[in-house]
N, C-alpha and C positions, 0 to 999 in steps of 0.2 A: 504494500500500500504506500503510496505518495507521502510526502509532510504535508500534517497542517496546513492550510493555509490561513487558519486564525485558529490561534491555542488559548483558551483561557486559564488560567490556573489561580485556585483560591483568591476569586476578585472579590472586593465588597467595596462599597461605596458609603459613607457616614454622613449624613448633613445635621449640622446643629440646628436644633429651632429654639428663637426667643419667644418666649408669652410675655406680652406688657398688661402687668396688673392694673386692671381698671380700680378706679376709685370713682365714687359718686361726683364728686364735687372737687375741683382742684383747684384753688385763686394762687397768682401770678406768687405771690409769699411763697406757698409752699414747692410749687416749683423750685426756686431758687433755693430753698432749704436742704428738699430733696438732692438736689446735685451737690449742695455744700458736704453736707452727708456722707454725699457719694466719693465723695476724697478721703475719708478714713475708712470706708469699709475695706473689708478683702473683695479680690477681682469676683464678680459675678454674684454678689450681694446686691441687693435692693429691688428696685418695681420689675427687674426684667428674670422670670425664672427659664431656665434654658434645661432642654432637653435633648437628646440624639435620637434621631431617623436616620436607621439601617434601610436604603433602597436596594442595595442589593448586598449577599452575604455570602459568601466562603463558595463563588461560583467557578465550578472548573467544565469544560469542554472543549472539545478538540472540533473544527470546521474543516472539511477537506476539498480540495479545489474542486469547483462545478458544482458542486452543491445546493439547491436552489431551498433554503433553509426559511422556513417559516415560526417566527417567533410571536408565542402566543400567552394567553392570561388575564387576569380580569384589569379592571384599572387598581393601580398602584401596586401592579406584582412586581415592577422596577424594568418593565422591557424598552421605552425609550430614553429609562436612564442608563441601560447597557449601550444599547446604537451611541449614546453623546460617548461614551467613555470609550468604545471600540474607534468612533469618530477622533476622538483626544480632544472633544470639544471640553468635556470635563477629567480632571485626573483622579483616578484610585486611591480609595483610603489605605486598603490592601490587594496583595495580589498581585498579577502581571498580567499582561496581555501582549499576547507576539501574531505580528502580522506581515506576512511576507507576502506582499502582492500590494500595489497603488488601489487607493480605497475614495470611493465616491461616494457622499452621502445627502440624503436629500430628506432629514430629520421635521421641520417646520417652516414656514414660511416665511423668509428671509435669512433663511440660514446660506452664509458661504457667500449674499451678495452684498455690495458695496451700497446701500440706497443712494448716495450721491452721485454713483456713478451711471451711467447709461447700459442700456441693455447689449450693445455689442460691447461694450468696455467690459462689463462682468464678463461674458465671455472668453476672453482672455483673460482676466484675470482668474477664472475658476483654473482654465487651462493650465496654467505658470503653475498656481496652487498644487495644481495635481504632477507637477513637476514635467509637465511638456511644451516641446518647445513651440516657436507660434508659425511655422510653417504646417505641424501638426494642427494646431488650432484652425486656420486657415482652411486645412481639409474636410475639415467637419463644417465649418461654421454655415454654410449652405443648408447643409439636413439640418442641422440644429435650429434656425427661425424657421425652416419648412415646418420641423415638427410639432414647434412652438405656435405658431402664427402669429406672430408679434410685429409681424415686417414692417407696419405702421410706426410702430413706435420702438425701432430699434434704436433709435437715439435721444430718445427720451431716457432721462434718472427713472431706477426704474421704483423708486419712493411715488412715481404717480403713479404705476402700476396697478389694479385692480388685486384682487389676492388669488383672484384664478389666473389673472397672466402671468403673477408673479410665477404662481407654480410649474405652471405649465412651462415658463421660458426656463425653471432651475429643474426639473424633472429632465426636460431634453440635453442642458449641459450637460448632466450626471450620467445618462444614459449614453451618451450620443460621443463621450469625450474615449472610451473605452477602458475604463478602470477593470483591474482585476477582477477588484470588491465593488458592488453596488449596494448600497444599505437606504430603506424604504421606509419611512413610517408611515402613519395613517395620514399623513399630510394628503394625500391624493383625492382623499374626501371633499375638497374646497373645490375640485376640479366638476365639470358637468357631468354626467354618465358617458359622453358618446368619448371624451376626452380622456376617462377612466379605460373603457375598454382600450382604446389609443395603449395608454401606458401599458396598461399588461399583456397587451400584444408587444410592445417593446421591447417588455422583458422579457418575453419567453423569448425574446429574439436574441436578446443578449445571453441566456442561459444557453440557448444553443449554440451559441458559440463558444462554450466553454469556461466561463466566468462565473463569479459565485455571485449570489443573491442571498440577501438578509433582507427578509421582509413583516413588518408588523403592521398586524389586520385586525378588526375585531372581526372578522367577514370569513366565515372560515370556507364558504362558497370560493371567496379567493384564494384563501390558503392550499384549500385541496387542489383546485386549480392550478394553480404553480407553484406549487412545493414540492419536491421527492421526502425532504425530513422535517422535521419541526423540533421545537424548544418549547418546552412548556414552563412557564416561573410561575411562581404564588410567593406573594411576600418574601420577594428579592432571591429567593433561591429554586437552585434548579430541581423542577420533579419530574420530571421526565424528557429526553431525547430519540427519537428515532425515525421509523417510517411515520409520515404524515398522517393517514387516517389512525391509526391505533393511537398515538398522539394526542389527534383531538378528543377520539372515544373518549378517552382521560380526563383532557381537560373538561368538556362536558359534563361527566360525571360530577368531575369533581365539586361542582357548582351544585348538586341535584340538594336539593332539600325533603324534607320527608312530606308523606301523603300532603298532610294538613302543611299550610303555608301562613306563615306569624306574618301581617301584616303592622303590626301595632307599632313593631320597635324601629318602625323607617326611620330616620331621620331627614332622609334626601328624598323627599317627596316637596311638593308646590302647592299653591293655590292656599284659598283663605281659610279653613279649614272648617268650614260649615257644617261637613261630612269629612269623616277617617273612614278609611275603609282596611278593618282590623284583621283581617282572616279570607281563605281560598281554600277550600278544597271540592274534591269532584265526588260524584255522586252520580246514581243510573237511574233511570226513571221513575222505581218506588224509594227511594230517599236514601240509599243504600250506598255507604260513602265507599269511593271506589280506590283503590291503589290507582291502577292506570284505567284512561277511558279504552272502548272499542269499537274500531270503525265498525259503519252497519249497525250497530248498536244504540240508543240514548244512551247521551253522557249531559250530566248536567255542569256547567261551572257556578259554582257558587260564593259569594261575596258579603262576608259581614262586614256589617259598617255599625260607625254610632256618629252621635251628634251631639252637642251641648243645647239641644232645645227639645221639646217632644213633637215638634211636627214639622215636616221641609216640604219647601213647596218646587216643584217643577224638579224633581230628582231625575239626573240622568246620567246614564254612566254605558261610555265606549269602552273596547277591549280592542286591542290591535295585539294578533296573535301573530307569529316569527317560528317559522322554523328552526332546525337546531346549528344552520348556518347564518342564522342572524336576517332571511330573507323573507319581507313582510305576506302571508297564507293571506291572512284575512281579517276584516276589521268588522265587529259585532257593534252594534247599539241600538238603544232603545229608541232612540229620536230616530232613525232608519225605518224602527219599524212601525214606529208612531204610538209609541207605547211609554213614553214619559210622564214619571208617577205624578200626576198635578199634585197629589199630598199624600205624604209619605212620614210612618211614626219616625222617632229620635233616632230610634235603635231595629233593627234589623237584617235580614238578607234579601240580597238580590239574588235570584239564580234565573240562568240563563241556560234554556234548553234546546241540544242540538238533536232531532227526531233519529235523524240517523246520521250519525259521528261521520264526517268526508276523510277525517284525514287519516294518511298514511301512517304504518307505524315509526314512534318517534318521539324526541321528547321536546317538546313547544313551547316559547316564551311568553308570557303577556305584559306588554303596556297600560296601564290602568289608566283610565279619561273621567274625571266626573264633576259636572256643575250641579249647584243648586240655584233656581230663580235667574239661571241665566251668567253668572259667575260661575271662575272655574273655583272648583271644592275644594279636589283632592286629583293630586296627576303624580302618578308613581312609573318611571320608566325600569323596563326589565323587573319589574312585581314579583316575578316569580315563575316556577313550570309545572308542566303535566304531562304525563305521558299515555302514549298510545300504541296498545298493540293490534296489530293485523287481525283484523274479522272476517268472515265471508259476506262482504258489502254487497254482493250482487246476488248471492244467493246460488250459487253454480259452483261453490268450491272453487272459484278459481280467480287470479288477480292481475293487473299487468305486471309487467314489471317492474322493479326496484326503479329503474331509470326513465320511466314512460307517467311525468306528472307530475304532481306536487301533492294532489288526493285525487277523489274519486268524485265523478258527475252519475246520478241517477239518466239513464239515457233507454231507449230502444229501438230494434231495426223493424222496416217493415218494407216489403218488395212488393214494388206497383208498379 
C-alpha cells in the first residue's frame, strides 16, 4: 500500500471560552472599581470565569491518495474545525498532522480571498498560494471564470461580490487550480441547486483523476454519492472510518433515540411559545404505541403539546418529514387539509393519521411547524425520528425495488 497522503496522529484542538458575569445594575463607579480591583487579583480572577472546549480530541487516521473521503456528524462533532487545522488555517493544541500533497481548500465564504482585491487578482493570488507558478495560473484561468460565471465582474473587488458569486468564483479556483488535496465544507449550500450539481460533477471529475477529496455534508445523499470512505466524529473524536454506506448506517444510528421522543428539554426551538410541543411517539390505528411504523399499514404520528393558558385559538401544526439522507419525502399539515383547530384545550395531543403508511423502509426525520392565532408557536428543526419497516403495501407480496422511489403511490392498470 502507498503512504499516506494525510496522516493524522493524536490531534486535538482546545479553545478557551470566557463567561462575563452579568450583574443587574452597573454605574460608571463600579466599573472603575472593578478594574482597580483587577490589578491585585491573580491572573483570571474577577467578572470573566473561563472555561476549555475540546473541539476535537486524541484524533488519529491515516488518508491514502485518491480517496474521495466523506467527513460526517452532527453539529459540533468538530468536523470543520478538522478541515481549518488540516487547512493550517488554525494550529493544534496537540498532535501532528502530515500532509504530502499541495492542498486546496474551500472551508467558508471568503476564505483564501483578498476582499480588496478583484476577482482575476485572487486568482492568482490563490494560485502563488498554492505555490504555482503564473504561466500555470494562466492555463487555467479561462475554465476557471467559464466555471465560475463571473466574466462580468472579473475586475471588480470581489467585497461587492454576492455570496453565491463569491462561492462559486473560490469553489472553481480550488477545483480548477489542480491540488493534490481538495477539502469541501458545506459552504456549497449558498450556491443554487443547478450550481450545486455543477460542483459535484466537478469533483467527481477531479476524483477521477486521481486526487483526494475531503468532503463535509450534512446531505448524506451526497456523501454516498461521492464518497468511497467516510469519517464519522461525535464530540471531537473519531468513531468510526471506512467504506461509506456502513459509515453512515452508524452514524444514523447513532442519532436514533428511543420509541417515545422527549420533546420538553429542547432548548433550540423558536417562536413565542404559546404552545411546546413536549413529546412524539407512533402509534397504529387502535392506539397501540408502535416501535416502528409499517408501510401498507396505519401508523399514526402523534404530538403532545401544553400551553400556559386553557384554550388556543386557531392551533396548527406542519410536519416536514426527511428521509435518512436528509432529503425532504413530505410535508403534512393541518391548514392543507383544512382542519385547523379554531379552539383547542391548554394541554393535549395532536395525532396525525397516515391510512396507509407510503413510505419505504427507513428511518425518517421531522421538522416540527406550529402557530397559534396566526403566530409562529413552537418550530423545532430535526425534532426527532421514526422508523419504518417494509409491508406488503400493494397486497401481492411483492415491492419494487430498493432503488425505484422514494415510497409507494396507490395506483392501477386497466387495458382499453
Amino acid at each position: 500500500m502507498s503512504s499516506p497522503i494525510i496522516r493524522v496522529e493524536g490531534l486535538g484542538k482546545r479553545y478557551e471560552l470566557r463567561h462575563q458575569q452579568a450583574e443587574r445594575y452597573t454605574a460608571l463607579r463600579d466599573v472603575i472599581a472593578n478594574k482597580a480591583r483587577g490589578l491585585f487579583r491573580p491572573s483570571g480572577g474577577g467578572g470573566n470565569a473561563r472555561s476549555e472546549f475540546w473541539a476535537l480530541r486524541d484524533l488519529s487516521f491515516a488518508i491514502q491518495p485518491g480517496e474521495r473521503v466523506g467527513i460526517i456528524g452532527r453539529n459540533g462533532a468538530g468536523k470543520s474545525t478538522l478541515l481549518k487545522v488540516l487547512s493550517r488555517i488554525v494550529d493544534p493544541t496537540t498532535g501532528r498532522v502530515t500532509i504530502a500533497g499541495r492542498l486546496s481548500s474551500l472551508l467558508e465564504v471568503g476564505t483564501g480571498f483578498h476582499p480588496e482585491l478583484s476577482g482575476r487578482e485572487n486568482i492568482y493570488l490563490n494560485g502563488a498560494i498554492l505555490g504555482m507558478q503564473r504561466r500555470e495560473i494562466a492555463a487555467k484561468f479561462d475554465e476557471i471564470v467559464a466555471f465560475a460565471e463571473v466574466e462580468k465582474f472579473l475586475d471588480t473587488p470581489v467585497k461587492r461580490y454576492s455570496s453565491g458569486m463569491y462561492v462559486r468564483l473560490a469553489f472553481a479556483v480550488a477545483a480548477h487550480l489542480e491540488p493534490e488535496i481538495l477539502v469541501v465544507d458545506e459552504v456549497l449550500a449558498v450556491g443554487d441547486a443547478e450550481f450545486q450539481r455543477k460542483c459535484m460533477g466537478k469533483m467527481k471529475e477531479v476524483a477521477m483523476g486521481g486526487r483526494t477529496i475531503l468532503f463535509v455534508s450534512h446531505n448524506m445523499a451526497a456523501i454516498q454519492n461521492l464518497c468511497n470512505t467516510a469519517i464519522y466524529l461525535k464530540q471531537g473524536q473519531l468513531v468510526s472510518q471506512g467504506a461509506t454506506a456502513p459509515v453512515i448506517a452508524e452514524y444514523l444510528q447513532g442519532g436514533a433515540s428511543a420509541t417515545r421522543v422527549d420533546l420538553s428539554e429542547r432548548l433550540d426551538r423558536q417562536g413565542n411559545g404559546a404552545v411546546r410541543f413536549t413529546g412524539f411517539f407512533l402509534s397504529d390505528g387502535g392506539g397501540n404505541e408502535l416501535v416502528a411504523g409499517r408501510s401498507g399499514e396505519t401508523v399514526v404520528l402523534n404530538f403532545e403539546y401544553a400551553a400556559g393558558q386553557a384554550e388556543l385559538r386557531h392551533l396548527h401544526l406542519a410536519i416536514g418529514i426527511d428521509d435518512e439522507y436528509g432529503q425532504r419525502v413530505t410535508h403534512l399539515s393541518n391548514e392543507v387539509t383544512g382542519q385547523v383547530f379554531a379552539e383547542a384545550p391548554g394541554s393535549g395531543r395532536i395525532a396525525i393519521r397516515l391510512p396507509r403508511c407510503p413510505f419505504r423502509n427507513g428511518r425518517y426525520s421531522f421538522t416540527l411547524y406550529s402557530t397559534v392565532n396566526g403566530d409562529i408557536a413552537d418550530y423545532l428543526f430535526n425534532a426527532g425520528t421514526f422508523d419504518v419497516e417494509a409491508g406488503d403495501y400493494y397486497g401481492t407480496g411483492k415491492l419494487p425495488a430498493g432503488d425505484q422511489g422514494a415510497f409507494f403511490v396507490d395506483h392501477s392498470f386497466s387495458l382499453q
